[in-house]
N, C-alpha and C positions, 0 to 999 in steps of 0.2 A: 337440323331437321330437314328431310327429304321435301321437297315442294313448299314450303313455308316463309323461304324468305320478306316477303312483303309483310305478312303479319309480325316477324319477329323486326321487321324494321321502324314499323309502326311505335312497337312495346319498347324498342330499345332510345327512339323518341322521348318516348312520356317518361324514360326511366332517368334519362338525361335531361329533362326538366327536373323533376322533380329532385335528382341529389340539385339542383341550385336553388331548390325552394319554392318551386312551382310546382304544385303536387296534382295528382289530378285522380279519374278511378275511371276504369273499363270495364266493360263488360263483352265478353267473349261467348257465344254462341252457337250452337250447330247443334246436327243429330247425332243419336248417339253413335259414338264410335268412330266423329268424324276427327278426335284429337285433340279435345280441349283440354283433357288434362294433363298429354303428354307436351302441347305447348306448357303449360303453366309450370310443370316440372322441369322443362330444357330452360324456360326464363329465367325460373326460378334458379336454378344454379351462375346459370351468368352475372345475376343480380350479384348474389352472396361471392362473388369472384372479384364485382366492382365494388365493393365495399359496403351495398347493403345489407341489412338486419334483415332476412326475412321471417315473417309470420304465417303460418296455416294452419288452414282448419279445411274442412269438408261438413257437407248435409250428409247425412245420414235416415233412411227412411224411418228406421227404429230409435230415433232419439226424440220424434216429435212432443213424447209425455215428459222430456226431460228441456225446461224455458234453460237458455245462454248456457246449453251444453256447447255448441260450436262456437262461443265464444268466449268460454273457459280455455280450450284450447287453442284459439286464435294469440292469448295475451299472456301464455304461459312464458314465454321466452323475453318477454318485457315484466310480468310478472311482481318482480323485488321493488321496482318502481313506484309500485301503490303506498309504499311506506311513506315514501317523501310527500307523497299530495296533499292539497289541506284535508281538515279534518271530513268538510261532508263529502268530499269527492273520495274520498277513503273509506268512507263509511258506506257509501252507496257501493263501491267495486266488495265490501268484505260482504256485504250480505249478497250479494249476487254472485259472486263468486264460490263463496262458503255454501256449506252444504243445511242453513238456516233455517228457519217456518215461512221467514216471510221476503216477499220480493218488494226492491223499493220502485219507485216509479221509473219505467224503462228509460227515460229521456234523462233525468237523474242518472243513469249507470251510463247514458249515451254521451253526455258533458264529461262525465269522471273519464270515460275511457278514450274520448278525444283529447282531454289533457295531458293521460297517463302515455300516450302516443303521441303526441307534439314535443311533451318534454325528450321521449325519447327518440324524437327526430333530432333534436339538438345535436345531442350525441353522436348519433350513424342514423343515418338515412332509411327508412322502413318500405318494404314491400311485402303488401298483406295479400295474398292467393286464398282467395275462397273459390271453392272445388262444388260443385254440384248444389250450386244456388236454389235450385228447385225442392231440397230438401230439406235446408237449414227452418230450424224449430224457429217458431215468430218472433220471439223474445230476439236472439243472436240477429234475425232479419233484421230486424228494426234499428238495432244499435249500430248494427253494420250498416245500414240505409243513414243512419245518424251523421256518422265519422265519414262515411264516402263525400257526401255533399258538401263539406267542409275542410277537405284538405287541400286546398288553395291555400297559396303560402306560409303553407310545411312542406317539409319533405320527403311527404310519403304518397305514394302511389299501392292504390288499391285495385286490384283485378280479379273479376271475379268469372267464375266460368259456370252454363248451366245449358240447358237440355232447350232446343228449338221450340218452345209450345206457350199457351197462354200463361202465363204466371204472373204473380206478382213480384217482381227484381224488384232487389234492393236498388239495383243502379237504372231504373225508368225513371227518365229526366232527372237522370243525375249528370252525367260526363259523356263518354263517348262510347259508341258499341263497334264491336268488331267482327262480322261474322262468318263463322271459319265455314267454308263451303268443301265440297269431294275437291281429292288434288285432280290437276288436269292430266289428263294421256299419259303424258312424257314421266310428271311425277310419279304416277301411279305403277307405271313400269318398272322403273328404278327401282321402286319400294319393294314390290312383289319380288326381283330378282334379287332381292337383296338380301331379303328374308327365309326367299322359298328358292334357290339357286335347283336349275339342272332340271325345272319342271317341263316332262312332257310339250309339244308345243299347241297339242290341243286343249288338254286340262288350263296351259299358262293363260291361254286365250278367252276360256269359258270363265277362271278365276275375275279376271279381270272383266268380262261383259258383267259377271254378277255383284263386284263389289262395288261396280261403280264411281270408282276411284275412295270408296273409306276405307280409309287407313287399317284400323283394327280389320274389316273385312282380308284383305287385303294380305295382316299379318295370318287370319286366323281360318279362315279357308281354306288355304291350302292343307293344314292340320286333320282338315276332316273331308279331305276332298272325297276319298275314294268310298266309293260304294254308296254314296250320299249323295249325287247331284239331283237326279231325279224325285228324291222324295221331297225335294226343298225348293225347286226348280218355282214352286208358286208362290209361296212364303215371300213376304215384305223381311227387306234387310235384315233388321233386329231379330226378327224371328228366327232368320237363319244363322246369325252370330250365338245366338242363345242356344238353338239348336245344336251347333258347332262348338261350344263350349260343354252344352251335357254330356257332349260326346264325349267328351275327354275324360269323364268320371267315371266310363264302363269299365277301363283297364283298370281302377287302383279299389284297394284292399276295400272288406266291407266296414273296415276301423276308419281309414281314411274318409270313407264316404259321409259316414256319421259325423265326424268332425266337421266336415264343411259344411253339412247342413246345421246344425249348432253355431257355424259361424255364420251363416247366415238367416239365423233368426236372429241374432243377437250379436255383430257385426262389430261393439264394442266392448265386448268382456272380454278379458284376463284370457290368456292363453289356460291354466290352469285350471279354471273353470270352464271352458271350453271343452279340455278334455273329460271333467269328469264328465260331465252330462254325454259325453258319446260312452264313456264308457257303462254309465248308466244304458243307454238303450243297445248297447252292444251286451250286453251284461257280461261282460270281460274289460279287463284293463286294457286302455288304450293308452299309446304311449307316447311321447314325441317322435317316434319312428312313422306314427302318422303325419303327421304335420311334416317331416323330412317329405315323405312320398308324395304329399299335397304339392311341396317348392320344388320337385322335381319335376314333375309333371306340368309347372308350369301355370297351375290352379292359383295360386297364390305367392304373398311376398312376406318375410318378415321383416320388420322395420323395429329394433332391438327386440324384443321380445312380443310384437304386437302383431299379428297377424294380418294382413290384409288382401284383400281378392285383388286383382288385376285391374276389373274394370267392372262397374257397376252391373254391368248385363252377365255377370259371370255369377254374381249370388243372385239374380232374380233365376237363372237357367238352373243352378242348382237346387234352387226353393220349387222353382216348377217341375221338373225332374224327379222330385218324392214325391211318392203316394200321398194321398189323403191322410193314410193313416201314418208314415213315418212322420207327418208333418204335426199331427195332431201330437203325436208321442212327443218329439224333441219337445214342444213348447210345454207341454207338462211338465219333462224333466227338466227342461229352463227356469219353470217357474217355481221349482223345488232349491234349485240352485240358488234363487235370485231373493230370498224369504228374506234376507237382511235389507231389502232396497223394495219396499212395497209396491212404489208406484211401477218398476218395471215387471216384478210379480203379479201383478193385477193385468198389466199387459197381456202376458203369457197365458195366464189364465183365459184370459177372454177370447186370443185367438185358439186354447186347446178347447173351449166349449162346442160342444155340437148340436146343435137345435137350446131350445128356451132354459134357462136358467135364471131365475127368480131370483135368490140368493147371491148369486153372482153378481147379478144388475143391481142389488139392491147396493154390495160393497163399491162397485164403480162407483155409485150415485153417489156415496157417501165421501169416496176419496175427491169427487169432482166437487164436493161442497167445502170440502176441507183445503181444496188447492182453491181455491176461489177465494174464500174469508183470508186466507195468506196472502194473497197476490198473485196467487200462480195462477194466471188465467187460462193462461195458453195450454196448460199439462191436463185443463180441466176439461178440453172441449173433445178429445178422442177418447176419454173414459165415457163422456155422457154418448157420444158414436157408439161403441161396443156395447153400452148398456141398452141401447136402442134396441138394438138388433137380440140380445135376449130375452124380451117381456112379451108374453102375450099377449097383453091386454094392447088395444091400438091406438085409443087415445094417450095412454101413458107413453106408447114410441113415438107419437106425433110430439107430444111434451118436452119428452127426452133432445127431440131433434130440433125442435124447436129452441130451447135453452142455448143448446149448443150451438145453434146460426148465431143467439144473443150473442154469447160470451167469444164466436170465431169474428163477430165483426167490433166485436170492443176492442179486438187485437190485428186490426187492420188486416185481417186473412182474405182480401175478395175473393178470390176465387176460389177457397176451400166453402164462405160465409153460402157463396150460389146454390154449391154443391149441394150442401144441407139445406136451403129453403126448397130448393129442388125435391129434394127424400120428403120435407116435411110436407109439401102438400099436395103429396099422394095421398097422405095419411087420412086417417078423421081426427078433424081438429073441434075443440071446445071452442065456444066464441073468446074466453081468455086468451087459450093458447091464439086464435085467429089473429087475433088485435095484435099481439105479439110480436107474431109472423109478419106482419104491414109492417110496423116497425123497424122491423130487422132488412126488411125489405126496401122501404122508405131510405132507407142510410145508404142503400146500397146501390140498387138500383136504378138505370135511366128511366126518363118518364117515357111514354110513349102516348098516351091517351091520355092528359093531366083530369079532362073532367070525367072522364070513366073511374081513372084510379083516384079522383077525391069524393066519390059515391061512395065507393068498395072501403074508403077509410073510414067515414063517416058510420055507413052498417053497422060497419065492425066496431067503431068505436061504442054506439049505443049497444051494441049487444053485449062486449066485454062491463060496460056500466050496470046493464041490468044483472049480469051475472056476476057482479060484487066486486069485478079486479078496474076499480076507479082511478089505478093508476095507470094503468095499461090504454085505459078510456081518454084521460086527460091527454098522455101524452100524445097519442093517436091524434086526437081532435084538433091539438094547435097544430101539428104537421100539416094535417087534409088543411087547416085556416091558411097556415103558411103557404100553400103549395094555390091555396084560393089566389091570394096576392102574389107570389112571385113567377105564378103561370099565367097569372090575370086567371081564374076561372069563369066558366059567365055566372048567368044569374041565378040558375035553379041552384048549384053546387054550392055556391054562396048562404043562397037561403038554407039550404037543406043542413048546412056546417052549424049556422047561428039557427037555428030553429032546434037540431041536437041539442046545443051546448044549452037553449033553453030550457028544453024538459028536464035537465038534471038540476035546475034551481041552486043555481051559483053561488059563490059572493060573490057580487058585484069588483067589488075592489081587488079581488084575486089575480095577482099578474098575468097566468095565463088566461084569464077569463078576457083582461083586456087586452090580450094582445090577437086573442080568436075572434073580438068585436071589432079591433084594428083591422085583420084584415080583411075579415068579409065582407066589413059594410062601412067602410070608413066614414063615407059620407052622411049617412044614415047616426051610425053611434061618435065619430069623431070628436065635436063639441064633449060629450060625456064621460067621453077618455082623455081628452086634455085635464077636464075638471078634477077629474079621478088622479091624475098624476098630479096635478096640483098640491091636493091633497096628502101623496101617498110618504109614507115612512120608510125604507128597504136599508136591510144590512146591507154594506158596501163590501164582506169577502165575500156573500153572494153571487158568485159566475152564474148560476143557470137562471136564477130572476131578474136581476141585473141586465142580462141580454134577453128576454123575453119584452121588460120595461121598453127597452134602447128598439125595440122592432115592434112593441107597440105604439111608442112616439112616432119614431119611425113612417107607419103606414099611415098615420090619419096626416104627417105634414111639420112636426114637431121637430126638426132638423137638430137642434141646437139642444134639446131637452136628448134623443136619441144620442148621439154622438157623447153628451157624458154620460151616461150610463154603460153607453160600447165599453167608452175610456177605463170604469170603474172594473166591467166584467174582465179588459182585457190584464190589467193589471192583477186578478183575482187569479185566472188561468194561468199565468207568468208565473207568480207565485208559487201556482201548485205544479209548475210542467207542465201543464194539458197542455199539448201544442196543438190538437187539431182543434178544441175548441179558443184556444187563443188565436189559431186562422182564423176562426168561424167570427171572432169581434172583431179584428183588426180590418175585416171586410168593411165593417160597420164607418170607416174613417172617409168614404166617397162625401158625406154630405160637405166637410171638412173644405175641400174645392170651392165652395161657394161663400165661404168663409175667409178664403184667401188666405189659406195655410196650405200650400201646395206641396211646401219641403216635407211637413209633417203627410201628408199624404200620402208622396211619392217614399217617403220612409217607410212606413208603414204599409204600402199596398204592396213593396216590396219583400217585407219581411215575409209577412202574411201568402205572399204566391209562394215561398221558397218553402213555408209550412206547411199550407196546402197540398204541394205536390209529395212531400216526403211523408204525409198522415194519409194521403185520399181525401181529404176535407171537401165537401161540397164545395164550400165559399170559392174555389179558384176559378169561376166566369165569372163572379162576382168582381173579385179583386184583379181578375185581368182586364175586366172592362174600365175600372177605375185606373189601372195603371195608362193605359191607351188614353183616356180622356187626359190625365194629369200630361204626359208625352204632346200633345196635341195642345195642353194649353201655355204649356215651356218652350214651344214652339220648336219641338224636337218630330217635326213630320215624319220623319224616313220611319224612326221609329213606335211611332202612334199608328202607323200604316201598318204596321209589320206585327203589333201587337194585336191590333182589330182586326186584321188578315184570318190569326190564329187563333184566335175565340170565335173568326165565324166558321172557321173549319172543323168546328166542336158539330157532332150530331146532335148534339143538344141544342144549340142552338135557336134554333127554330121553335122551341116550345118554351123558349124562357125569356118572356117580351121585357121583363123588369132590366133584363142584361141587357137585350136585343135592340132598347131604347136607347141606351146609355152608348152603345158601338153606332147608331144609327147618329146621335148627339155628334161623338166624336168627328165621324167623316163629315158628317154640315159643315164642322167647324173650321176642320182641314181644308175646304173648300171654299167656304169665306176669307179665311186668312190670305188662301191662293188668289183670291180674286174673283172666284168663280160664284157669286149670288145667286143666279141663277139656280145651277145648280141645289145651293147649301138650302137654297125656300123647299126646291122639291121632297130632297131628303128631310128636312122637319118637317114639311107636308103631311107628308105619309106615315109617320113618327105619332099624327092627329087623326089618323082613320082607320076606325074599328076594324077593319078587315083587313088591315098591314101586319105583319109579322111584330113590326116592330113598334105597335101600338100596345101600351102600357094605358089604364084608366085610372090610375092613379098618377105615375111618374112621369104624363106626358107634361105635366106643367110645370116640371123641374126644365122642360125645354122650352118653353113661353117663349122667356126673355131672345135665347138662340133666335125664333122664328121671327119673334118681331125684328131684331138686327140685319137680318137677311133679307124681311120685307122691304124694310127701307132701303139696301142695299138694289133691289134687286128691282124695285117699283111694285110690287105686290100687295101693299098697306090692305086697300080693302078686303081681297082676298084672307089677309093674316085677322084682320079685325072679325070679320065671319067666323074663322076657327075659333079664336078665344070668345068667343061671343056669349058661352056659361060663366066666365068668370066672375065677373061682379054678381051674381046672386051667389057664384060657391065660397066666395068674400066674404057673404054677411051669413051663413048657414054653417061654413067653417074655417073661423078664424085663428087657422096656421101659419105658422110663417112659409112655408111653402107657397100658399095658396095669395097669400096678403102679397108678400114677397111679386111673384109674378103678376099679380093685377095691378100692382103699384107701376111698376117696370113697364107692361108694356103699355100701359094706358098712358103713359108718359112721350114712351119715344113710338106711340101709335097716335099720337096728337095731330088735329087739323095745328097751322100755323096758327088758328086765334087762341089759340086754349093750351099752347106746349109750356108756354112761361109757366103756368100758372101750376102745371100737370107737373114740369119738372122739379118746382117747389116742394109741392105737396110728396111727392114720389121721395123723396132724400129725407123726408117728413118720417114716413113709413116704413121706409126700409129699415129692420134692424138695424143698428150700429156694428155691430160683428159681421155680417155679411160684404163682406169689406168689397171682397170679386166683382160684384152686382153693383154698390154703390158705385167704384170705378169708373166700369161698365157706362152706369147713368151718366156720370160726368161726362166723359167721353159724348155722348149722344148728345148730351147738352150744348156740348162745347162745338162738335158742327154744326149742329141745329142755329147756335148764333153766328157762325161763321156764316150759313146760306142768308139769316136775314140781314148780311154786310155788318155784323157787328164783332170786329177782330178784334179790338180791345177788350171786352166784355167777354171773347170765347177763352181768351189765356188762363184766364183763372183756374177753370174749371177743367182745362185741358192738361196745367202744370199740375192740378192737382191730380189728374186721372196718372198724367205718367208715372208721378214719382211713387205712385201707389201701384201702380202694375209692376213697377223695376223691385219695389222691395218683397212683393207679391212672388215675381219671379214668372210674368205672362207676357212672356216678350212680346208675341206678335200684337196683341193690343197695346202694349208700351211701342212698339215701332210706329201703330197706326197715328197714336195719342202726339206723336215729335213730327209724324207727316202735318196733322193739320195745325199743330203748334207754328212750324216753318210756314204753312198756308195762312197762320196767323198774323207772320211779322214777328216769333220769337224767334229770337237769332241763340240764345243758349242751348241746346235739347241736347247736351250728353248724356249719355247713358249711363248710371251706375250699375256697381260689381251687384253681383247677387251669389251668397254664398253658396246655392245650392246647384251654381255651372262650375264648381272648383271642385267638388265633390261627390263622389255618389251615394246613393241614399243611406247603404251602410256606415261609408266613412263619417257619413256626418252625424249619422246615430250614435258613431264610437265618441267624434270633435264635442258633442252636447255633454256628454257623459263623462268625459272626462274633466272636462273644464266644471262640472258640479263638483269634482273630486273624486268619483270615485278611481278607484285603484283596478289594472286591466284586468285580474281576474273578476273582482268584480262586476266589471262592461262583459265578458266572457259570459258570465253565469246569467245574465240578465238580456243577454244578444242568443243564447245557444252558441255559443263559437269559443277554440281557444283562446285564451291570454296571451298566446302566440300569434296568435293571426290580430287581434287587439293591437298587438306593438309593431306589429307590420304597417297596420290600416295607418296609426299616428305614426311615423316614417315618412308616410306616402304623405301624410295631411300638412304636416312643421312647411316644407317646402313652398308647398302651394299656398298657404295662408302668408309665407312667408316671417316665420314666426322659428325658432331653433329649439324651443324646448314649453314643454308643456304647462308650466307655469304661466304663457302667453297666452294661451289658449282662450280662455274665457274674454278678454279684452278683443284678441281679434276677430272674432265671431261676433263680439258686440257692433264692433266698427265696420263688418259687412251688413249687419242685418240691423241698423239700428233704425228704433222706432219700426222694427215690423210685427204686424199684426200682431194681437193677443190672443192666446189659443183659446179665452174663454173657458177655461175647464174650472174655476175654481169653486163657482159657483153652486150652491146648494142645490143636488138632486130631488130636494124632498123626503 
């Protein structure tokens, strides 16, 4: 390739990883025409020279009503493979692949199809080319978004190529991008004379000022130079390539012409059926002497008997190029053609309609109800589009467009999901449909005014209630309660949330009732909702009450009561696939930290980011501020910096104080550890004042304990004793463990010397027993507190006991502090023990747990999202470092790192 070397050296890099089993996935970019698919086709051949299998597929604008059309043809040439799978990974690719009623859960077909492709990496090495990313139907995105992010240690390499513009890529925070820019001068030269030999040297000159150095320009310019500069001389590139290409369809038959525009409504049909429908609007036999004169000319390519255009801008130039009415004609005679395959005849239909059709709209509405009750979400949401735009009535196309944002953001489509809340509120909307609309909005959308838009939910919520859609009301209303708490909202929004949810005369005991009392007014209804949960009974496959429970314990202080119920929801989502609301619990594992289960934390806040990012899940500020916190308390600085770096560079940031608290936590602590107290006071300082960004009204007391460390660190005692100065009344008004937790703690190590003995007594009295972190903590505090009043003997204890509880904890920097004043004590012992979770990373030791229970790596696979392959890879990497040769050992040596460490507490009765 003329000017490319660097990128093809990049590609031939990753390609040479990956035959060793280091796989990886690209993403390649640019505008059109700049050559992205003529790299991926010169790769592509090199690949299959060095011995890989390759695989392709392409987006297609007319396949979007057809779910894992481009992933039918991605896995055709691996294909025979699905026989060998176990049974549910078998059964998930036949009904997705098969031409079925029903779809099974995407994630489901995304595990089958990462296995069916690791096994056949085994064999020969795979390279998957996906071609115009920006068109692939949601369903194929998603599965290909699946298998991208997970072929680390396989060996296959995925690359995918798409159009320079907002989209939603498979490969956004997946691997690496590559972005192909115009060739420079010199390439550009070359290319033009290369192509275009002998041109004039004025024309060669203007060719090249106007192509800009793109490639296709480049080729295709000079084709239409003459007689054309001037009329195109103001046209944007594409315009003038598309132009350039019409041109070329004035010389050939009016037989030929018709066939190209038949191919390109319909891009994917049979050569055969191709030509009848031109011979239909020719009304004469059209023959393959067409199609000859199309590949002569240079319109088109046959790839055995499949036709296809040159280059994407070459059927949009030919679609544009027919009149109104050849355009309207083809897709009637397409959709006469197409009578055996409904949904793409339904297509056709709706683009030959011209103005309102009732009857029409009425069969969309009906096929988008019928792809919906199947599974086919994604086929369903351009039918309800098209049906939109036929009805006259305006509330029913606000309805229409509405449903359809519903159903394009159930299927992660952001930026189609915009497009349509956009259309729909131009419309006039119902208060149903409005409530709706927030919703679909709500998911989607940044905040930007959190107490503006928790008004505008609230409205909407009481008006969709009075107007009888109670579900639409409900859900709305814990959203706006949600967004009360984890925006902090002030006080009117607050009252105005719990004041709605009052008029509608509840039950009391209803999970979302308590989890809209959680968060509005913790303080106020908290005692009530403890009682309530005491109380309460819940099915445990239950996901969406289950996490409603877990974030109503949650906001009133109930740490330990939340966290099982997350535990319960997250295992319920796992079960079913849901991966984005399986992120959305696994979020829920931060209280965990305080409990001194940091491995399970950093497990899971891992898993949970790597979900986030590949669903859209909200939960990923969430679970990066937890990761950052857990990094910061394992005493991994570089990287608790690097993480809190990157969530404060979120635009969101700034309006979400629940997160903003917990990043604001982390750097105190980075800055305590370093030595810097001063500091670490200021930032918890500000962390306690209403008008800090990073002031939370609920979750500032999760930072208590931090400020009082820092006071005493820092000489700022009174100071700190003034900020918590609500405690002890919020102590006896709401008796949380959060709230208890914190008053206990710092009233201890905020003690004058007459009263610390007595305070530190009492305080290890109070504090949960599972709260293992804190207890520590206290020890610690205890143990210099006797060391300043000269009592060395008497501080050991409680210092030996702090260490060896922070080493199996895995908090090094307070285990390093806990062996400084040991040594200051007169212990001459203080080594250090292993802790398994610096042998390991979060995943390997997700796979080291799970195996050593017994299961088997598909198994650990189905239950991780990952293959069975990447499984016996992770246990490879693990035998060595545990020091252990075979997995039989496993459960023993994991004992012997982590023996007597914390109890995760989950066994316990939710109620």
């Amino acid at each position: 390739m003329i000017g490319r070397d660097e990128e093809m050296r990049v590609l031939r890099r990753m390609l040479s990883e990956a035959a060793a089993g280091d796989g990886g996935a690209l993403l390649v970019h640019g505008t059109a025409g700049v050559g992205k698919s003529t790299l991926l086709r010169t790769f592509g051949t090199e690949a299959a020279a060095a011995g890989f299998k390759v695989l392709r597929t392409s987006g297609v604008q007319t396949e979007q009503w057809m779910p894992l059309a481009a992933l039918q043809l991605l896995l055709q040439p691996v294909a025979r493979g699905i026989d060998d799978l176990p049974d549910p990974h078998r059964q998930a690719l036949g009904i997705a692949l098969g031409n079925l009623q029903t779809e099974p859960e995407i994630f489901r077909v995304g595990l089958a199809v990462l296995e069916l492709l690791a096994d056949a990496a085994v064999r020969q090495p795979l390279l998957l080319l996906v071609d115009d990313l920006q068109w692939i139907d949601s369903a194929s995105r998603d599965v290909i978004r699946f298998v991208a992010r997970r072929t680390r240690d396989l060996a296959i390499l995925a690359v995918g190529a798409a159009r320079t513009q907002p989209f939603d890529s498979p490969w956004q925070a997946v691997y690496s991008e590559l972005g192909l820019g115009p060739l420079d001068a010199a390439a550009a030269a070359e290319l033009l004379d290369a192509s275009a030999p002998g041109l004039p040297a004025h024309l060669r000159d203007l060719i090249l000022e106007r192509a800009a150095g793109n490639p296709l320009a480049l080729i295709e310019l000079p084709k239409a130079a003459q007689g054309r500069t001037a009329r195109t001389d103001s046209l944007p590139l594409t315009r003038r390539l598309e132009d350039a290409f019409a041109a070329r369809t004035d010389s050939v038959s009016q037989e030929c012409r018709a066939f190209l525009l038949a191919l390109a409504v319909e891009s994917t049909a049979p050569l055969n059926l191709l030509l009848d429908v031109a011979s239909q609007l020719c009304d004469t036999t059209v023959s393959v002497e067409a199609v000859q004169e199309a590949v002569d000319a240079g319109l088109i390519t046959l790839v055995g008997r499949i036709p296809e255009f040159g280059h994407a801008l070459m059927r949009s130039a030919i679609y544009t190029r027919a009149s109104v009415a050849e355009r309207l004609a083809t897709h009637r005679a397409m959709a006469v053609a197409l009578e055996a395959t409904p949904e793409r005849q339904l297509a056709h239909l709706a683009k030959a309609a011209f103005g309102p059709d009732e009857e029409l709209a009425g069969r969309l509405e009906r096929f988008a109800d019928e792809s919906q009750a199947r599974g086919k979400t994604a086929a369903a949401v351009p039918a309800l589009v098209e049906a939109a735009q036929l009805v006259l009535d305006e509330s029913r196309r606000a309805g229409l467009l509405v449903r359809a944002a519903e159903l394009s953001s159930e299927v992660d489509d952001g930026v189609h999901t915009q497009v349509l809340l956009e259309r729909a509120r131009t419309s006039t909307l119902g208060p149903v449909e409005r409530a709706r609309l927030l919703l679909v909005s709500d998911r989607t959308s940044e905040v930007i005014d959190p107490n503006r838009q928790i008004q505008d939910m609230v409205t909407a919520a009481g008006g969709a209630f009075d107007a009888g859609g109670t579900d639409a009301a409900e859900n709305l209303l814990w959203r706006a309660s949600a967004r009360c708490f984890f925006h902090d909202g002030n006080t009117h929004v607050r009252a105005q949330t719990a004041a709605e949810l009052d008029r509608w005369n509840p039950d009391p005991n209803a999970p979302h009732v308590l989890m809209v009392r959680g968060f509005t007014h913790p303080y106020q209804y908290g005692a009530d909702v403890l009682a309530r949960l005491d109380d309460l009974r819940v099915d445990r496959a239950d996901g969406r009450v289950l996490h409603f429970l877990g974030s109503a314990a949650m906001a009133v202080g109930d740490l330990h009561r939340a966290t099982q119920y997350w535990a319960l929801a997250s295992s319920a989502w796992r079960s079913q696939g849901r991966l984005s609301l399986l992120a959305r619990s696994l979020a829920g594992a931060w209280p965990r930290v305080y409990f001194g289960q940091l491995e399970r934390v950093r497990e899971e806040s891992a898993e949970g980011l790597t979900l986030a990012e590949e669903t859209g899940e909200k939960a990923w500020m969430n679970l990066k501020a937890t990761a950052g916190l857990v990094a910061a308390l394992r005493g991994e600085s570089e990287e608790a910096t690097r993480t809190i770096g990157a969530l404060r560079a979120r635009s969101l940031f700034a309006h979400v104080p629940f997160v903003a608290a917990r990043a604001q936590q982390t750097d105190a602590l980075l800055a305590l550890f370093e030595g810097h107290a001063d500091r670490a006071y200021d930032l918890l300082a500000r962390a306690f004042d209403p008008t800090d960004l990073h002031y939370h009204s609920v979750s500032r007391w999760l930072l208590a304990p931090d400020l009082a460390d820092a006071a005493v660190a820092a000489g700022t005692v009174p100071q700190a004793r003034e900020l918590l100065s609500d405690l002890a009344e919020l102590a006896g008004s709401l008796p949380s463990e959060m709230i208890v937790t914190a008053h206990a703690y710092t009233r201890a190590v905020l003690a004058t010397d007459d009263t610390a003995e007595e305070r530190y007594a009492a305080a290890l009295g109070e504090l949960p027993a599972h709260w293992t972190l804190l207890r520590a903590r206290l020890r610690l505090h205890h143990g210099r507190w006797l060391r300043r009043q000269r009592r060395n003997v008497d501080a050991r204890s409680p210092l030996r006991t702090a260490r060896d509880e922070f080493d199996r904890i895995g908090a090094q920097p307070w285990a390093d502090l806990a062996r400084e004043q040991l040594r200051a004590a007169g212990e001459a012992n203080v080594r250090r023990q292993a802790n398994t979770s610096e042998l390991l990373s979060a995943q390997e030791m997700q796979v080291a747990e799970l195996a050593a229970q017994g299961l088997s790596n598909r198994e650990i696979g189905q239950r991780l999202f990952i293959s069975h392959r990447t499984v016996g890879a992770h246990l490879y990497r693990i035998y060595p470092r545990l020091g252990i040769t075979s997995r039989g050992r496993l459960a023993a040596a994991l004992a012997t790192l982590h023996e007597e460490r914390p109890a995760a507490h989950d066994a316990g009765s939710t109620g």
